[in-house]
N, C-alpha and C positions, 0 to 999 in steps of 0.2 A: 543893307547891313544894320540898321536899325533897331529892326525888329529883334536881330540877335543879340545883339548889343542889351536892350532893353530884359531880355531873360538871363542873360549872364550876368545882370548886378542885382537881379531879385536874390542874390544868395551872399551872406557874412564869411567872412576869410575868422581862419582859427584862433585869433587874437582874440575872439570874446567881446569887439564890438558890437553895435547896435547893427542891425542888416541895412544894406544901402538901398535906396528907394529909384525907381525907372525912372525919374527926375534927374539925378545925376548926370554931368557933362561929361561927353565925349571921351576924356584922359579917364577920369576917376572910371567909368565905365571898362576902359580898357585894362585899366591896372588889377581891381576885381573879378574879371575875367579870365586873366592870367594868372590869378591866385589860385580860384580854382581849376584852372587847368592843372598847376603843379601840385595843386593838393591831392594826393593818392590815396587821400581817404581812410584813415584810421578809426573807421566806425568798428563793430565787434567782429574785426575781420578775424576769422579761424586761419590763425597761425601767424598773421600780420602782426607787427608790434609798432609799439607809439613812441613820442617821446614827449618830454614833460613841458608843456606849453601856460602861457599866462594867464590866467582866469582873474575870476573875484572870489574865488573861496580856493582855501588848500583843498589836496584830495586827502581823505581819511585813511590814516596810516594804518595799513592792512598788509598781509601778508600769505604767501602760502599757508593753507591748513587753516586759517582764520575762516570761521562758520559764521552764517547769518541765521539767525529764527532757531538756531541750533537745530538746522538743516541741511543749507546749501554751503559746502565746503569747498573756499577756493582752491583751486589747483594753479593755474599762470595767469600771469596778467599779460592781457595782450594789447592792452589799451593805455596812456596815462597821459591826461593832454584837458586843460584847458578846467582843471578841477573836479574830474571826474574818471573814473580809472573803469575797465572793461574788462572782465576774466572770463577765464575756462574753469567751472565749477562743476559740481555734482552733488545733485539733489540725491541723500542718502536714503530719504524715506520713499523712491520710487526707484532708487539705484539706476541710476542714467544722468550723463553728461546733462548739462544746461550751460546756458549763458546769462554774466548777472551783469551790469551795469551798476558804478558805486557813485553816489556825489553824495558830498555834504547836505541835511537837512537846510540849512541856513544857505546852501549856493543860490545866486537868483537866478537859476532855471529850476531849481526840485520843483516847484509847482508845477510847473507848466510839461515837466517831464512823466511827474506823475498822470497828470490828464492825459496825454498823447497816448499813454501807454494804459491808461487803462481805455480809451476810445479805443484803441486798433484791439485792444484785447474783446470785445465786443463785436468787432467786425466778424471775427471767428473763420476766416475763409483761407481755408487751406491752401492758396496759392501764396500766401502771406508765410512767414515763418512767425508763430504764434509765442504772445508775450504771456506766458505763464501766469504770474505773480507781477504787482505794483505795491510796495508796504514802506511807510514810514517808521521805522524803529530806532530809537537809541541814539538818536540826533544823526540817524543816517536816512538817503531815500535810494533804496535800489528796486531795480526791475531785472525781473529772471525773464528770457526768454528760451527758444527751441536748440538745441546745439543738433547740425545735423552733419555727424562724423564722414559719411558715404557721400555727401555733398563739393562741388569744386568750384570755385568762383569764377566768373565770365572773365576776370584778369587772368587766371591761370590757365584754363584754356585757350585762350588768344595768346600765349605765350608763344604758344608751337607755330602759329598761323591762322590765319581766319577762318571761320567755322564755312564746311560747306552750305548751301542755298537752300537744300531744305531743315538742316539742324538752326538757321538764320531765320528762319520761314519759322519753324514752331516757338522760340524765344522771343521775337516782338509779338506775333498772335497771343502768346499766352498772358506776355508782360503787357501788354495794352489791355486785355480784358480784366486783368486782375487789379490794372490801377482804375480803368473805367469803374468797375463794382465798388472799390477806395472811393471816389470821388461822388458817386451817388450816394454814401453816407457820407460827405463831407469829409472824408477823408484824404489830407495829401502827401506826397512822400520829403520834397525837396532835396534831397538828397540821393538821386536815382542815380548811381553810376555802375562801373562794372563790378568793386565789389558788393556791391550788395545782389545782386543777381547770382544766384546757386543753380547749377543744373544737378539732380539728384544721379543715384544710380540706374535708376526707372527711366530717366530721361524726362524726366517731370524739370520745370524752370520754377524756379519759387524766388521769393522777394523778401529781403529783410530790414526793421528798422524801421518801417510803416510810421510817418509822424515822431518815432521816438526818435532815431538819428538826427532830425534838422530839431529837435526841442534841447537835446544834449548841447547843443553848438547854440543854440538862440538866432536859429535860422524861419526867415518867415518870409511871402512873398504876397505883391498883392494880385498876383495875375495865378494860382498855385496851380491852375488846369492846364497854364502852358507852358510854366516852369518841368513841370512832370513831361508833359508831348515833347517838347526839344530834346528833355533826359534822354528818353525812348530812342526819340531820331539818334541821338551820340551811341545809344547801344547798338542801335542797327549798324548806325556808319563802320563804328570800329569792328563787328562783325564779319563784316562785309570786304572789309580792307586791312584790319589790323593798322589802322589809322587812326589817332582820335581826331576831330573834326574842326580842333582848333590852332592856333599857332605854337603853342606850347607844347610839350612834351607832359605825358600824363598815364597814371596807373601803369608802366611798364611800356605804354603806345609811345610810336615819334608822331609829335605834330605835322601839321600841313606846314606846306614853304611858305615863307614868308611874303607876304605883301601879291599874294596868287586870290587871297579868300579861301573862300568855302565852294570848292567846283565837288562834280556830279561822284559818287564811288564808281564809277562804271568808267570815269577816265583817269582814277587814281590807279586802280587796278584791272587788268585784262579778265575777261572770262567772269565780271560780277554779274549777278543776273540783275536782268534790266529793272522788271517790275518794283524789286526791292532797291532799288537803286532811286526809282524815281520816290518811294514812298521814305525815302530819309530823307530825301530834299525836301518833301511836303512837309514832314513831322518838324526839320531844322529851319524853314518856314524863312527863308529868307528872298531875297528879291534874285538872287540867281538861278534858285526853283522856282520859284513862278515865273519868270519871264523866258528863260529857257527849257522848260516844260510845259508851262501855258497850263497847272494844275493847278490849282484851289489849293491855300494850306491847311493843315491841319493843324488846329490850337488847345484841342481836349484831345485827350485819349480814346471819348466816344467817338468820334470822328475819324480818329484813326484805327482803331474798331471797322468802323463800315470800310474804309479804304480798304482793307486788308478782305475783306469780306466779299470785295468788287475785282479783287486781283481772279485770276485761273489760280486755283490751289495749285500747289506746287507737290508731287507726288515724291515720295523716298526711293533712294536710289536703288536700283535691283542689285539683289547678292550678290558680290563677284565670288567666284566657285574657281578654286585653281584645275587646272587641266591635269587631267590623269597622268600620270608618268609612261612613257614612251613602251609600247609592250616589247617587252624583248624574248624573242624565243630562245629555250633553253636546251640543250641537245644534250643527252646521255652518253661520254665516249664509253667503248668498251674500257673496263679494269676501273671505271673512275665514280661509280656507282657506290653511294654510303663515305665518301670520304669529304671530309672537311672544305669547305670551298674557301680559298684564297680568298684575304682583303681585297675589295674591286680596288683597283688601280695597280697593285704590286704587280710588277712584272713577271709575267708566269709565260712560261714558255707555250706558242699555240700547236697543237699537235694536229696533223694533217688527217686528213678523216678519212678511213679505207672506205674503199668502192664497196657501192652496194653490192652485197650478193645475193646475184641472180640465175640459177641452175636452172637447167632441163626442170629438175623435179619439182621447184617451185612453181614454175611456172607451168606444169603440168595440173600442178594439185590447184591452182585456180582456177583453169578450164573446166575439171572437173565438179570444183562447187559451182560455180555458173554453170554447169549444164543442170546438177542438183535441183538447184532453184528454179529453173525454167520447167524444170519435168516435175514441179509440186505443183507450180500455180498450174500448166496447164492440165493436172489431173485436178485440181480445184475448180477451176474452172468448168472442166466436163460434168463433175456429176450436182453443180448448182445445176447447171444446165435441165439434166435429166431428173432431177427433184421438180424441178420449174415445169416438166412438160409432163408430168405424172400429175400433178397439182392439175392442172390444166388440163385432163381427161375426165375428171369425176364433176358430172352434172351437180351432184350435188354439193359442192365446194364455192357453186358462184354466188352466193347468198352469202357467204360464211366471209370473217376476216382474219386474213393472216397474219400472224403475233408469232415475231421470233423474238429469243432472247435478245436479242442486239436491239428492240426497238422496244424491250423496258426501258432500255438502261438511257433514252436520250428523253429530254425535255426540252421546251421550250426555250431558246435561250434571254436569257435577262439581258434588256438592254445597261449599257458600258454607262456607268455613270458617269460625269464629265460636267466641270467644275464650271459654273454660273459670274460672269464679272458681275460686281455689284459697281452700279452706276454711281449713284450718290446713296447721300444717309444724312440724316438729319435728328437729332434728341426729338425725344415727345414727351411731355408733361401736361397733361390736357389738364390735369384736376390740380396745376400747381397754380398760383398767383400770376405769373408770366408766362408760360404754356414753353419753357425750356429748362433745361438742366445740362450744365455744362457745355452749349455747343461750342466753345472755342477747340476742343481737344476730342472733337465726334469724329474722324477722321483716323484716329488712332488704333479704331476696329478692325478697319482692312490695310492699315498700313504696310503689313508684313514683318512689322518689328516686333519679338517675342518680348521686349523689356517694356512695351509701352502700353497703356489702357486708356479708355475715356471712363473716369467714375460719374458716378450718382452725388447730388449733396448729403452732406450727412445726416443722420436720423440720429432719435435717441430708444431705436428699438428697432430689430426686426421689421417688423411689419412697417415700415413709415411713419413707426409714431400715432400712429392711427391716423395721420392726414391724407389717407389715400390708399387703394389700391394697387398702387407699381408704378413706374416709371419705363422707360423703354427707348429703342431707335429704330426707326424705320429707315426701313433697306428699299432701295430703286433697283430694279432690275433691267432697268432701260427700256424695255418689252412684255409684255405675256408672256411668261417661262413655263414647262413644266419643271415643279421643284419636287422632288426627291427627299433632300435632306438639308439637314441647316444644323452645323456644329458651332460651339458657342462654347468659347475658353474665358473661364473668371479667375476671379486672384481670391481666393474662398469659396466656401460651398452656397451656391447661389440658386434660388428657384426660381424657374422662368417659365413663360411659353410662348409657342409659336402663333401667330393670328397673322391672316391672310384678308386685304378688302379683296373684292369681287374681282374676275378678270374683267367685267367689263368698264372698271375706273379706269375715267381716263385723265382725272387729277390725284395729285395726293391724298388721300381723303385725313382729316385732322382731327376724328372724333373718333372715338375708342368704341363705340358701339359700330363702325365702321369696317371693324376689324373682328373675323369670325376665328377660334379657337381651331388650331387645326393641330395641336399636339400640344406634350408638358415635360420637365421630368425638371430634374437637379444634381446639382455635382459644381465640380473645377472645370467639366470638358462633357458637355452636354449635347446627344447628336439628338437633332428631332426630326424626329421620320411624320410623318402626316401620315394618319391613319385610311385615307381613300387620296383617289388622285388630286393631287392639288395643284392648279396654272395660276399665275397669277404675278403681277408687274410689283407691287405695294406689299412689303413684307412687312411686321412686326414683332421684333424681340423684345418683349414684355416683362419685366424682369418683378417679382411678386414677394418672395422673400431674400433681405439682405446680409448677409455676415459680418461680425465685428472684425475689423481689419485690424492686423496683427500689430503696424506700424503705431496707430495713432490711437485703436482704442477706439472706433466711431463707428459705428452703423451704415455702409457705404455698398454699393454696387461697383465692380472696375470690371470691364471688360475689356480685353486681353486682343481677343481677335475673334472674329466671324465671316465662316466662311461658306456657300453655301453650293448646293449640286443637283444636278438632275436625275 
């Protein structure tokens, strides 16, 4: 328990004290831990509200309709705690919602608020929710960041119950790559809980508050890579259980029982998947995951990055399709033909149904066309016959070929095209700096989910900015396939093409001259036909020009889904 103990007082309780240091004894450890356990986080939660807590500076008396830069006009405050207050604004000069952040020039965090927030505004990575604006004006310092209306926090979600295994499975992968890229610019969050975590309407997970949240509070840590990895593990656990993973009660979750610890999600609740079970004990990093797991912990986010990289991907669960409604057959009585059909259920009197009838003369007049039909075909039959054996008297006939109408009219038949499983995929980036683009969310193409995409990083052009020629994903086809066709859904009009290495590779090949042009075109829903026959295990969607995405305004590739055929 040390270990945890020791992450749990890297963090300042909302009084506006100094942050306590892993030095601390045993009690002070437990009592800071428990503050924030019950702290439910009044960072810029959309819709959450504050109340007025102790600082070192008032907050600037502001009001509804009160503009900043005589731009950004507040709308609610949803924030007001510790000298610094939080609204729902809108920037009027691009007419769209934002979120602004108010403290006093003179508070002793506006420095250090301002740096955090223009560092993450730098990072620029869309997995983040992006800090607009950082400006000192008028003996005030606020920062505007993203307002994302279509957005729902990981607390309101866990509201209903905990998210299934694989909607659990894409929110640490995503949330773990986005803080691992944070922390390679030296960037840390300390404040990672469930509201800051947005799952979009896309099903995209994004992150808010990057550094600016724990600089508002005057939060700092000296360990911040494993401050962040424990966050992680507490987002998985409550995921996973709708449990938060300490003794208190927190963001809406009940804590664990008391004086039990910290045991496995998988025997808090029935039916948790195991993998993700053992990887919140790693990330919460305490002596009851390693010793009854016998795994390595995880202390960075890179690390738990690979973990998750080492798991069997966790595929999305197939459509449930409800069952057709029972056929019921309908019978016409005589007199009741054209008339109004009763409410089902009203009790309608059931009328008894008259016997068929069946006369001599009926049943004469069928005889009759049965005998019809048997005296056509065998005069049909006769005179093919006697054509056949006339044909077959003239010597000079055996050279010759017989062409009847009936044998224009057939052709060869087309073989049944019949849909290809794509094994694996992988991003390619051969001409970028690290030879990848986005693989956290490459999986996303054959998901089967119409809301979801893997994009591109962003450009500031079309064409890549001139740093390149495309970007792409190579598809696995398990095998040497014959390929057919290869359709390719984008979120914009996107130019791509198809490239095939050889069939007789028998690794991935990772170089772009490897891959031979076997078709081209463009659109939202792009089908590429190969112009001669194409076999081949190692596919190539090569994506060449990018579209400005409607959302953000950025030069981006998303692809949607790819699906491919014989």
């Amino acid at each position: 328990m040390a270990e945890r103990s020791t992450a749990a007082v890297d963090v300042a309780d909302n009084s506006g004290d100094e942050p306590l240091t892993a030095q601390a004894d045993q009690s002070t450890a437990d009592g800071v831990a428990k503050n924030r356990e019950r702290d439910t986080d009044t960072d810029e939660a959309q819709g959450s509200g504050g109340t007025e807590g102790p600082g070192k500076a008032s907050p600037p008396e502001l009001h509804s309709g009160h503009k900043l830069a005589r731009r950004y006009r507040l709308e609610e405050c949803v924030t007001r705690l510790d000298g610094f207050s939080s609204w729902r604004a809108v920037d009027e000069k691009l007419r769209r919602a934002v979120g602004v952040h108010v403290l006093p020039a003179d508070h002793a965090r506006a420095r250090s608020v301002l740096a955090a927030a223009r560092s993450s505004a730098l990072l620029g990575d869309p997995r983040f929710v992006q800090v607009l604006d950082a400006v000192e004006e008028n003996d005030l310092v606020y920062v505007v960041h993203e307002w994302l209306p279509d957005a729902t926090e990981l607390t309101t979600l866990l509201a209903s119950g905990p998210l299934e295994a694989y909607e659990t499975y894409q929110m640490v992968t995503q949330v773990s790559a986005a803080m691992a890229a944070a922390h390679r610019e030296g960037l840390a969050h300390l404040r990672l809980n469930p509201n800051a975590v947005l799952r979009t309407s896309s099903g995209q997970w994004r992150i808010r508050g990057l550094a600016v949240n724990a600089a508002l509070r005057g939060i700092s840590s000296d360990t911040p890579q494993r401050t962040d990895t424990e966050a992680i593990g507490a987002l998985l656990y409550a995921a996973l259980t709708q449990r938060w993973p300490y003794e208190s009660d927190a963001y809406g979750l009940s804590g664990l029982p008391k004086d039990v610890g910290l045991i496995a999600p998988d025997q808090v609740r029935a039916g948790v998947h195991r993998g993700l079970s053992e990887l919140a004990m790693r990330a919460l990093a305490n002596d009851g995951a390693t010793a009854s797991r016998h795994e390595s912990a995880c202390t960075t986010p890179e690390e738990l990055v690979k973990a998750i990289g080492e798991m069997p991907r966790i595929r999305p669960p197939e459509p449930a399709f409800a069952a057709p409604p029972e056929y019921q057959r309908t019978t016409y009585q005589q007199g009741t033909y054209g008339r109004q059909t009763p409410h089902p259920g009203a009790a309608q009197p059931v009328p008894t149904p008259p016997p068929p009838l069946q006369s001599r003369t009926g049943k004469a007049l069928k005889w009759a066309v049965s005998a019809l039909l048997i005296a056509a075909l065998g005069l049909g039959s006769w005179q093919l016959a006697d054509a056949l054996m006339d044909q077959g008297g003239k010597p000079d006939d055996t050279n010759q070929t017989q062409t009847t109408d009936g044998d224009n009219d057939k052709s060869p038949a087309k073989p049944v095209s019949k849909p290809i499983t794509i094994e694996g995929v992988r991003d390619f980036d051969p001409l970028g700096s690290d030879g990848s683009e986005n693989p956290e969310t490459i999986d996303k193409i054959y998901d089967t989910a119409s809301g979801t995409y893997w994009q591109t990083s962003f450009y500031t052009s079309s064409d890549f900015g001139r740093l390149k020629s495309g970007v792409g994903v190579i598809l696995d086809l398990g095998k040497v396939q014959q390929v057919g066709k290869v359709t390719v859904t984008f979120v914009g009009n996107t130019s791509v093409e198809l490239r095939a290495a050889s069939g007789d590779t028998g690794t991935m090949p990772t170089s772009l001259d490897s891959y031979t042009k076997a078709a081209e075109g463009s659109g939202e829903s792009v089908t590429l036909k190969p112009g001669k026959s194409l076999k081949a295990r190692y596919l190539l969607v090569w994506l060449t020009d990018l579209p400005r995405q409607v959302d953000d305004g950025k030069f981006r590739g998303r692809v949607v889904d790819v699906k491919v055929s014989s």
